[in-house]
C-alpha positions as CSV (number, residue, x, y, z in Angstrom):
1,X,102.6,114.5,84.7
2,X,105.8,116.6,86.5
3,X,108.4,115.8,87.5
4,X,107.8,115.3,91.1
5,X,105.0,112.8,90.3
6,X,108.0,110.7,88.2
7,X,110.3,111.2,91.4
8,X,107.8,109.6,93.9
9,X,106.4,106.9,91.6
10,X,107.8,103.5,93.2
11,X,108.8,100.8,90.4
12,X,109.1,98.2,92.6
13,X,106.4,98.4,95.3
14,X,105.1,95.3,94.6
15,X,108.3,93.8,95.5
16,X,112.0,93.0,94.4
17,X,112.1,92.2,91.0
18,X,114.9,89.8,89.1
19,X,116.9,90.5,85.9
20,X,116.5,86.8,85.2
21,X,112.8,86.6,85.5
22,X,110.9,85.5,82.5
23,X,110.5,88.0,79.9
24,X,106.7,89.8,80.1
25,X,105.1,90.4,76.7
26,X,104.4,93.8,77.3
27,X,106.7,96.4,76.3
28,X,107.2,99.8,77.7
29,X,108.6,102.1,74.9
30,X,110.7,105.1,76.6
31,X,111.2,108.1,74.1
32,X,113.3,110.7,75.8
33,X,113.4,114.1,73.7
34,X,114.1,118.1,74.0
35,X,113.9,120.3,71.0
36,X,113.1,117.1,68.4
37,X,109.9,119.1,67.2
38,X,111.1,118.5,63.3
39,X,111.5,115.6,63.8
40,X,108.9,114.0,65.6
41,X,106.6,113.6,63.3
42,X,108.7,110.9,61.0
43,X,109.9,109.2,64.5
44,X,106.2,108.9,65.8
45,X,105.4,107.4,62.3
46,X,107.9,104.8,62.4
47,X,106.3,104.0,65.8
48,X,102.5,103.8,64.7
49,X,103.8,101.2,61.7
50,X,105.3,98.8,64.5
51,X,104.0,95.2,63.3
52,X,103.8,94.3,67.0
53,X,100.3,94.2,68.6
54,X,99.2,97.5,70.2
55,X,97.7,96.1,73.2
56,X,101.6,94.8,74.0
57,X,102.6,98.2,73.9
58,X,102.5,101.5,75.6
59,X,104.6,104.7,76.3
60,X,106.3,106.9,78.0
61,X,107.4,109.9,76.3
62,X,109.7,112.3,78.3
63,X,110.0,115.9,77.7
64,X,113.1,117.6,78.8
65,X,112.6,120.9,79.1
66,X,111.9,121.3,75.4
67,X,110.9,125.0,74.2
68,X,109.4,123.7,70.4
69,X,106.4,122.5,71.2
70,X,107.5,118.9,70.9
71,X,105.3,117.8,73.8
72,X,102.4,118.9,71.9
73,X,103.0,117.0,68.9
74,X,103.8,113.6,71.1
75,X,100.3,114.5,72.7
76,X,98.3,114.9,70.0
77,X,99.6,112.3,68.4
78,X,98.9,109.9,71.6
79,X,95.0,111.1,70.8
80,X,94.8,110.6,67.3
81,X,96.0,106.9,67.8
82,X,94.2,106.1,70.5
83,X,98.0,104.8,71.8
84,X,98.2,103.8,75.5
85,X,100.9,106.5,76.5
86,X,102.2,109.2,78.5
87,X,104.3,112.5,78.5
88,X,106.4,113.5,81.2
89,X,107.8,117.1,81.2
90,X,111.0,117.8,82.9
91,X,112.2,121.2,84.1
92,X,115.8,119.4,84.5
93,X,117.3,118.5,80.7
94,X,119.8,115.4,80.5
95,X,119.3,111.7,78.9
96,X,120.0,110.3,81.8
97,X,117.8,112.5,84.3
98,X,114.7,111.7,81.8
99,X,115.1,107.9,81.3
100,X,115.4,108.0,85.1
101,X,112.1,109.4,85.1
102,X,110.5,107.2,82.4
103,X,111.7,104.0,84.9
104,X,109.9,104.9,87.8
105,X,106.6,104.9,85.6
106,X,107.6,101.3,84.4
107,X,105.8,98.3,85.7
108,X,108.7,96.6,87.1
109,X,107.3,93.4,84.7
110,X,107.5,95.5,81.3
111,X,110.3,95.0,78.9
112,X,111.8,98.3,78.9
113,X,112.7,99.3,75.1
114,X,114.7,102.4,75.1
115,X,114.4,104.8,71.8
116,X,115.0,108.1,70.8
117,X,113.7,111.2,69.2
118,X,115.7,111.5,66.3
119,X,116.0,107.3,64.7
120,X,113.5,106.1,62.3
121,X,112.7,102.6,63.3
122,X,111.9,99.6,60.8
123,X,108.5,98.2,61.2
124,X,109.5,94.9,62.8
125,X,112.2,97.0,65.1
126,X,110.2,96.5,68.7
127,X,108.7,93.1,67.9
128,X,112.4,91.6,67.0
129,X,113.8,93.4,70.5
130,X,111.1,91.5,72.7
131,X,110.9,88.1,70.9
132,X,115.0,88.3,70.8
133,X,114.7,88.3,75.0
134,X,112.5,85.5,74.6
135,X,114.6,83.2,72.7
136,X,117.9,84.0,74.7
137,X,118.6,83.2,78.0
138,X,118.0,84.8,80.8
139,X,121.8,85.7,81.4
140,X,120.8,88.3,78.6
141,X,119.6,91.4,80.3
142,X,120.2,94.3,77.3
143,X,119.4,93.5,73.6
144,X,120.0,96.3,70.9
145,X,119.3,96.9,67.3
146,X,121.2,98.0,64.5
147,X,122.2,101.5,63.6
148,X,121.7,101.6,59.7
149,X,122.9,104.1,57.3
150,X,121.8,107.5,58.7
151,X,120.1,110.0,57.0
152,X,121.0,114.1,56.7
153,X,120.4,116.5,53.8
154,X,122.8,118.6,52.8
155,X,126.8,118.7,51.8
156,X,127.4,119.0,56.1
157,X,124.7,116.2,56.7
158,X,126.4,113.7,53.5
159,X,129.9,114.8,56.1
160,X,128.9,113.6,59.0
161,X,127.2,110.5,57.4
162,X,130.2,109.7,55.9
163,X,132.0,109.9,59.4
164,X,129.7,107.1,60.6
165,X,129.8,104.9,57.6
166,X,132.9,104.5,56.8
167,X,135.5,102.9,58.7
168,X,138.2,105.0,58.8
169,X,136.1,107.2,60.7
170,X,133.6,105.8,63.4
171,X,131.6,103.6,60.7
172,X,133.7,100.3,62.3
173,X,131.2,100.4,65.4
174,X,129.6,96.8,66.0
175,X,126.6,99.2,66.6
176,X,126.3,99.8,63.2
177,X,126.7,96.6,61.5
178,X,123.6,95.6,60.1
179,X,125.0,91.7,58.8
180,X,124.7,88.7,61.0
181,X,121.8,87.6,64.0
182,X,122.1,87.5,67.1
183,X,125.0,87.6,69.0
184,X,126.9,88.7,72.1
185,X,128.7,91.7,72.1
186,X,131.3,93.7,74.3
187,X,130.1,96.8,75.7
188,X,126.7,99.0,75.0
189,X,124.6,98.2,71.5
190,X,122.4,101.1,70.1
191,X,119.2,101.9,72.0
192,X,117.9,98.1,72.5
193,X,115.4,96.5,74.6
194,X,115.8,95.6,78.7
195,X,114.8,92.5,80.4
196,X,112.1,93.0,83.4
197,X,113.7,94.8,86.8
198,X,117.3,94.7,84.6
199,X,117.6,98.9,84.8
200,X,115.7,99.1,88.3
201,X,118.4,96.6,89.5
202,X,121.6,98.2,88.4
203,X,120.0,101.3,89.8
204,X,119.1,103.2,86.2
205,X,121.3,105.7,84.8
206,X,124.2,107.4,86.6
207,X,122.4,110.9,86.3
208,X,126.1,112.6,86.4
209,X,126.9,111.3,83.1
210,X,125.8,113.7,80.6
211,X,127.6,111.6,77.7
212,X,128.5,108.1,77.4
213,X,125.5,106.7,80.0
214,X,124.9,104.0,78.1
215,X,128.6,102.7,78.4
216,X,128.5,103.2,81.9
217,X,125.6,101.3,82.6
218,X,126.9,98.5,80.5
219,X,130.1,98.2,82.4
220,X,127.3,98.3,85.8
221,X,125.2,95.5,84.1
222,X,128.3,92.7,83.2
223,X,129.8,93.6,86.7
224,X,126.3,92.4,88.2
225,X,126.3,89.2,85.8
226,X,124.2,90.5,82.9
227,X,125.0,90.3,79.1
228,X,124.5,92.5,76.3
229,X,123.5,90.9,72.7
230,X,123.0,92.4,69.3
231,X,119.7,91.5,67.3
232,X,118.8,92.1,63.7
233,X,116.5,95.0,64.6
234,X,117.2,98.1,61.7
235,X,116.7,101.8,62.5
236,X,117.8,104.6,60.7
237,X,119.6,107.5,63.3
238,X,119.0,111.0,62.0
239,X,121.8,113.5,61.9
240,X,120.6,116.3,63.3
241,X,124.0,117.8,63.6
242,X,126.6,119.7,61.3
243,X,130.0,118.3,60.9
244,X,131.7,121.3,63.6
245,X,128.9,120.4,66.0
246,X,129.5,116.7,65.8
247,X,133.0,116.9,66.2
248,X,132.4,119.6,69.7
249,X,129.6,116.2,70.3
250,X,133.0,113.9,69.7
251,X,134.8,115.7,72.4
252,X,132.3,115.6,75.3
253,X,132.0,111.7,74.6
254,X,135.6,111.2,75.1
255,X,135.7,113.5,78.1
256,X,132.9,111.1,79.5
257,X,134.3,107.9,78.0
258,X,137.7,108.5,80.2
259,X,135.5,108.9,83.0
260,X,133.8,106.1,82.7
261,X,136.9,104.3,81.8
262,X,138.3,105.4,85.5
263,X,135.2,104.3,87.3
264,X,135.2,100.8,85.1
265,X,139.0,100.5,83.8
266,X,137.7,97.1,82.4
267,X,136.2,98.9,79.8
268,X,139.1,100.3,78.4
269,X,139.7,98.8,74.3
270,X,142.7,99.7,72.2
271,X,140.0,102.0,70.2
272,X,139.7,104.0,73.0
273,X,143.6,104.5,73.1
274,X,143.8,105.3,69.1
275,X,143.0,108.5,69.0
276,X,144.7,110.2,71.8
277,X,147.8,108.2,70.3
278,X,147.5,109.5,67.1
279,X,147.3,113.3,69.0
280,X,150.1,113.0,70.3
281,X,152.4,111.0,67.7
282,X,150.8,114.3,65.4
283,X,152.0,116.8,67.4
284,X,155.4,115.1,68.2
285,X,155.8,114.8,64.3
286,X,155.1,118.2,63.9
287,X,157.5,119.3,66.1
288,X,160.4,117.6,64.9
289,X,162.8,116.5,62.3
290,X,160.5,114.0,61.3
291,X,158.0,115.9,60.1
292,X,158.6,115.0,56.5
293,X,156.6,111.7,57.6
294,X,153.3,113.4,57.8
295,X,152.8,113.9,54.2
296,X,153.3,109.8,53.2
297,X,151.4,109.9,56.0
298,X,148.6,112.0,55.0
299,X,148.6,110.3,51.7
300,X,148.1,106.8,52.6
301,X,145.3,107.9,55.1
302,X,143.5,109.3,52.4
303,X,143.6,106.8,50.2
304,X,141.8,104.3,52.8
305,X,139.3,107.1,53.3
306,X,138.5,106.9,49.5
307,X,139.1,102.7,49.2
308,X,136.6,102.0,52.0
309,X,133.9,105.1,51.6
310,X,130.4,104.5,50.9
311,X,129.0,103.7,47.3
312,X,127.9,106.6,45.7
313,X,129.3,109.0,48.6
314,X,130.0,112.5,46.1
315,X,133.9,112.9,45.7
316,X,134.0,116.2,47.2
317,X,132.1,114.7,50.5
318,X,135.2,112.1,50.7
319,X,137.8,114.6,50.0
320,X,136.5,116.5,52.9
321,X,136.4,113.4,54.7
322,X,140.6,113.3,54.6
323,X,140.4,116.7,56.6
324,X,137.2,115.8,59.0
325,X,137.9,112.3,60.1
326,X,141.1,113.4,61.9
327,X,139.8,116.7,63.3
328,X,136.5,114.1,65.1
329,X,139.1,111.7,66.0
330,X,141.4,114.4,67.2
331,X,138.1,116.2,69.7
332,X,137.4,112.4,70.9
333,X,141.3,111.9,71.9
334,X,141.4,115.3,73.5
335,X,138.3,114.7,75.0
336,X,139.7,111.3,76.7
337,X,142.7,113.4,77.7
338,X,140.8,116.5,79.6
339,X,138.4,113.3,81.3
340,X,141.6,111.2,82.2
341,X,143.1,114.3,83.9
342,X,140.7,116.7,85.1
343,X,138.5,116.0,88.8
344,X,135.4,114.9,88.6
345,X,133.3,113.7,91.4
346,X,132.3,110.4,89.6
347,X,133.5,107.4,92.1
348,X,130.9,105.4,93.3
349,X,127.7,103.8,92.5
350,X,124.7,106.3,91.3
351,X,122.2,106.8,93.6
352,X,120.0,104.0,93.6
353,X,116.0,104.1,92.4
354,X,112.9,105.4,94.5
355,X,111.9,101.9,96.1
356,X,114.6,100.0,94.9
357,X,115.7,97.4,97.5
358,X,119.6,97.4,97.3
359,X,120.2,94.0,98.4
360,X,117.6,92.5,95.7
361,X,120.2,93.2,93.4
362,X,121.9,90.1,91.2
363,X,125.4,89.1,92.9
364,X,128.4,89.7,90.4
């Protein structure tokens, strides 16, 4: 299927569609992916051992302009299974451009369940996603999992995991708390699961947001009424990253996170502030008398790095950690500078669906 089959295919032609409809107990699995090839095979796995029932499920596998032969393996895997799927392949790369795609194939009754390409998922993962919009209300439009411990080989992959785990570094996300059930939460979960019409609605992704689109679509679904809940639904992210790429990945998020902070300045959390803070209280240290103060410090940071690290994280991995944690945090607050200041042609609402009616979306 191309691309200009995706384009054309109309969501909603059987009519305008409500977030608040009751849930359908189909599911439509959307697996976006470019150059995932390694890792494919333990993704699509995790997928085949989904304690849900087959016939409740099919997918839609989006190939963005990958060069590995990732399609391939998605394909012959759809085969071997007998799975009710499909691959689109993009010429076009960007998460947002191929989820796009992915929702114009959706039957505008299907819970849309949005994964990715590099996340193991726990065998009850899609099953707890679809029975959690069941229970909740129908004021709940976006449900997501839990980001658990990630996994990465390797002194640069035990870096970056430590980054995420521990809470001196980006390990205080509610994404990735694993304790407690359901519950409400402020802003975008992890991946998650999407009440019938919900993304078709809103008007899917903003396709000019090549980072943070899943913040800027959360910000779009509470300003149309919607909420966002977390569910006990566990899947393991990947790393697929080395500690100097993550940190270049840090930066592009903030530069995207200001943006999306200017489009939606309800958004905006003292978290977001932090780090840019911290930049510039550094650098105004630095340069004067009271310099001395960065070594107490320095020494006090470190020592929460090594109260609050992961149990059996190596000591050389946290020592590292003293020097890494503030160079990430440093990229994001830079980043959230160079978006806050620089022009971007980002006002406005993204260009609506093919065949979605724009009055048939829900009133604030």
């Amino acid at each position: 299927m191309d691309a200009a089959a995706a384009s054309t295919h109309d969501p909603l032609r059987s009519g305008a569609y409500d977030p608040a409809m009751d849930c359908a107990r189909r599911a439509c699995l959307v697996v976006p992916f470019r150059n995932e090839a390694r890792h494919l095979p333990d993704v699509l796995q995790s997928l085949r051992e989904q304690n849900i029932e087959s016939v409740r499920v099919r997918y839609i596998f989006v190939d963005s302009a990958s060069v590995d032969g990732g399609a391939r393996i998605v394909e012959e895997w759809l085969r071997a299974t007998g799975a009710d799927g499909e691959v689109l392949r993009l010429d076009r790369p960007g998460i947002a451009v191929a989820l796009n795609a992915a929702i114009g194939r959706a039957q505008a009754d299907e819970i849309l369940v949005r994964l990715d390409a590099h996340t193991r998922y726990d065998p009850s993962y899609v099953r707890s996603l679809v029975d959690a919009l069941d229970q909740l209300p129908s004021s709940v439009w976006w449900v997501g999992g839990s980001q658990s411990e990630p996994d990465a080989p390797g002194f640069g992959g035990a870096l970056v995991r430590a980054l995420m785990t521990n809470p001196l570094g980006l390990g205080g996300s509610d994404m990735r708390r694993t304790a407690g059930g359901l519950r409400r939460i402020d802003g975008n979960p992890y991946l998650g699961a999407f009440r019938p019409g919900t993304l078709q609605s809103v008007g899917g992704f903003d396709e000019r947001w090549t980072a943070n689109e899943d913040s800027e679509l959360a910000a779009r679904i509470e300003r149309a009424g919607g909420e966002i809940w977390h569910a006990p639904a566990p899947c393991t992210y990947l790393i697929t990253r080395g500690p100097w790429e993550t940190a270049v990945l840090w930066h592009k998020y903030g530069t995207w996170r200001a943006r999306t902070i200017r489009r939606h300045p309800g958004t905006l959390r003292a978290r977001h502030v932090a780090p840019p803070a911290a930049v510039v209280l550094g650098v105004a240290l630095a340069c004067s008398p009271a310099r001395v103060l960065l070594l107490p410090l320095a020494a006090v940071f470190a020592a929460l790095v090594l109260a609050r690290r992961r149990r059996g994280e190596a000591l050389a991995v946290t020592a590292a950690s003293v020097a890494y944690f503030p160079l990430v945090h440093a990229a994001f607050g830079t980043g959230l500078l160079r978006g806050w200041c620089s022009p971007v042609r980002t006002a406005g609402a993204p260009t609506p669906l093919p065949g979605l009616d724009a009055e048939a979306a829900p009133a604030p």
